[in-house]
C-alpha angles and dihedrals in degrees: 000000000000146000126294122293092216111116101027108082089249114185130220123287137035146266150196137199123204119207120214140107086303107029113211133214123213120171129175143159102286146344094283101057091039078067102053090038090063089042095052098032105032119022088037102049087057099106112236103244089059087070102091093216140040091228094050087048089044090054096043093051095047087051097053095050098045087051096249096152103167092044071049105055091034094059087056096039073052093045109039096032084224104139113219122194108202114192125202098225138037118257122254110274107214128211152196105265096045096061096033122174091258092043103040080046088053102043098046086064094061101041114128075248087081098041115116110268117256 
C-alpha cells in the first residue's frame, strides 16, 4: 500500500500494479474489486503446474474458493516472486484544462526550478 491520496485530488477507484518482465496494470472502482480482479484475473490464471509444490497449489486454491483474496494473492506473490502494489485510490487523471497553454507558461515561471539557488 501506499501513502494517502489526500491531497492529491485521487479519484475514485483503485489500482495495482504488478511488477514482472512485463509489468501489468488493473484498476477498478474501489479497493474490494481490485481484489477480486487480481484474484480472478491474475492468481487464477496462473496454470496449475506453474505452482513448484502440491501444498502451495493446495493453499492457493482454498483460498481462492473460500474468497481469501489477499492469503491468495500473497501465496503467488510467494510463489512467482513477482511484487504487486495495490492503492487504494485511483491517480489523478490530469486534463487539459487543467494544464492549459496560459496556465502550464505561467507556472512554470514560478516553479522552485527558477528559485534562486541556495
Amino acid at each position: 500500500m501506499s501513502d494517502s491520496p489526500e491531497g492529491r485530488g485521487a479519484q475514485p477507484g483503485a489500482y495495482a500494479v504488478v511488477h514482472g518482465d512485463e509489468p501489468q496494470i488493473f484498476l477498478a472502482e474501489d479497493e474490494w474489486v481490485i481484489s477480486r480482479v487480481l484474484a480472478l484475473q491474475l492468481v487464477a490464471l496462473t496454470p496449475s503446474a506453474e505452482i513448484s509444490s502440491l501444498s502451495r497449489l493446495q493453499a492457493i486454491r482454498e483460498a481462492l474458493l473460500q474468497e481469501q483474496w489477499d492469503v491468495a494473492l500473497a501465496e503467488w506473490i510467494e510463489e512467482t516472486g513477482n511484487f504487486v502494489d495495490v492503492f487504494p485510490y485511483a491517480p489523478k487523471v490530469w486534463t487539459a484544462s487543467e494544464l492549459d497553454e496560459v496556465r502550464a507558461s505561467m507556472e512554470i515561471r514560478i516553479a522552485p526550478i527558477f528559485g534562486e539557488p541556495s
